[in-house]
C-alpha positions as CSV (number, residue, x, y, z in Angstrom):
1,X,-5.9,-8.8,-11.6
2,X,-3.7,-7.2,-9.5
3,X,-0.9,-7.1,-11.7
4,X,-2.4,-4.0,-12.8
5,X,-1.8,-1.6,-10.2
6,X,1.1,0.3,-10.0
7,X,1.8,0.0,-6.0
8,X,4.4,2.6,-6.4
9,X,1.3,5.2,-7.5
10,X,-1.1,3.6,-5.0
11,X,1.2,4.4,-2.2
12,X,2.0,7.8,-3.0
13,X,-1.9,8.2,-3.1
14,X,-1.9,6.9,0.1
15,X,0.9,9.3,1.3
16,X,3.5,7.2,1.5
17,X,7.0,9.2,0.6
18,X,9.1,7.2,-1.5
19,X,12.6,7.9,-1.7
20,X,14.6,5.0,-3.6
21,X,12.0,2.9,-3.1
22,X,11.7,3.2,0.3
23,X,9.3,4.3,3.0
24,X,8.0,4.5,6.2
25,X,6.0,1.7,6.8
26,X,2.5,2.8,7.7
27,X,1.4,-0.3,9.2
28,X,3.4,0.1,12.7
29,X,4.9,3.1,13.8
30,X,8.4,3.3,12.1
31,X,11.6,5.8,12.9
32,X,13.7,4.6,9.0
33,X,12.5,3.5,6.1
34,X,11.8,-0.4,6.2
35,X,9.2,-0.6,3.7
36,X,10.1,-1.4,0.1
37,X,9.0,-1.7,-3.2
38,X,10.0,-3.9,-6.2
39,X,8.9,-4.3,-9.5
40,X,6.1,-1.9,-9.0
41,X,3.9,-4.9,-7.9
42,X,5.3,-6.1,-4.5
43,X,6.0,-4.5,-0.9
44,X,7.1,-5.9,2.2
45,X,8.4,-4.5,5.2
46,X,11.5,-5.5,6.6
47,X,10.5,-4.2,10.5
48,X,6.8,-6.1,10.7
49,X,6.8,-8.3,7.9
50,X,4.0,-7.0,6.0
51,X,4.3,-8.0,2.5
52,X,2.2,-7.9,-1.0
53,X,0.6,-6.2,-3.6
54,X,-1.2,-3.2,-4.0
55,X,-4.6,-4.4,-2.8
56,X,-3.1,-6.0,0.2
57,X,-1.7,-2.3,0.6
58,X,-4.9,-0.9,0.6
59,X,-6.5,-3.2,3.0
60,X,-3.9,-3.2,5.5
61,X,-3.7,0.5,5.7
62,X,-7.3,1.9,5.0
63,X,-8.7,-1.6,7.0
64,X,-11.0,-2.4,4.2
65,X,-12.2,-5.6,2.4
66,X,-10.3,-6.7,-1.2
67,X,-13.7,-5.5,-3.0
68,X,-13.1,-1.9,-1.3
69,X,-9.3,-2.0,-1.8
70,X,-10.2,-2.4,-5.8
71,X,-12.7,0.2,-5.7
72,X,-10.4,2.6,-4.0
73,X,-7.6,2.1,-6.1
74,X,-9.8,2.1,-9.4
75,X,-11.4,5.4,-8.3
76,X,-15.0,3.9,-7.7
77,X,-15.2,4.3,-4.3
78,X,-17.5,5.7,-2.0
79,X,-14.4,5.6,0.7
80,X,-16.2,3.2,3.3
81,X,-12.7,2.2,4.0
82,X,-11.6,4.0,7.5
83,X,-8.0,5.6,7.8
């Protein structure tokens, strides 16, 4: 299932800048780039370690459930998920 979320177009959407497949890594507060993207499935960040998919995006920067990840991503939701 997650295979089908581009998370180059789900970070954009969640403001990330991404130059050459990098960015700043949302999840801890970061001076360079140490976030990357590969395949347009994965991410991991080379500073706090946070790695995976799209969803796992979604949940670790809106802090929301996989269900409300989905939703978000798919359009559905009724952003319960908190910035």
């Amino acid at each position: 299932m997650n295979n089908k979320f581009d998370i180059l177009e789900v970070a954009r959407r969640l403001g990330l800048n991404i130059v050459r497949n990098k960015a700043l890594c949302p999840i801890h507060n970061d001076h360079r780039p140490s976030m990357t993207f590969r395949n347009g499935m994965y991410f991991k960040c080379w500073a706090c370690s946070a790695s995976g998919d799209a969803i796992d995006l979604v949940r670790m920067v809106r802090n929301c459930s996989f269900a409300e990840a989905v939703d978000w991503i798919e359009g559905n939701s009724i952003d319960r998920c908190a910035y």
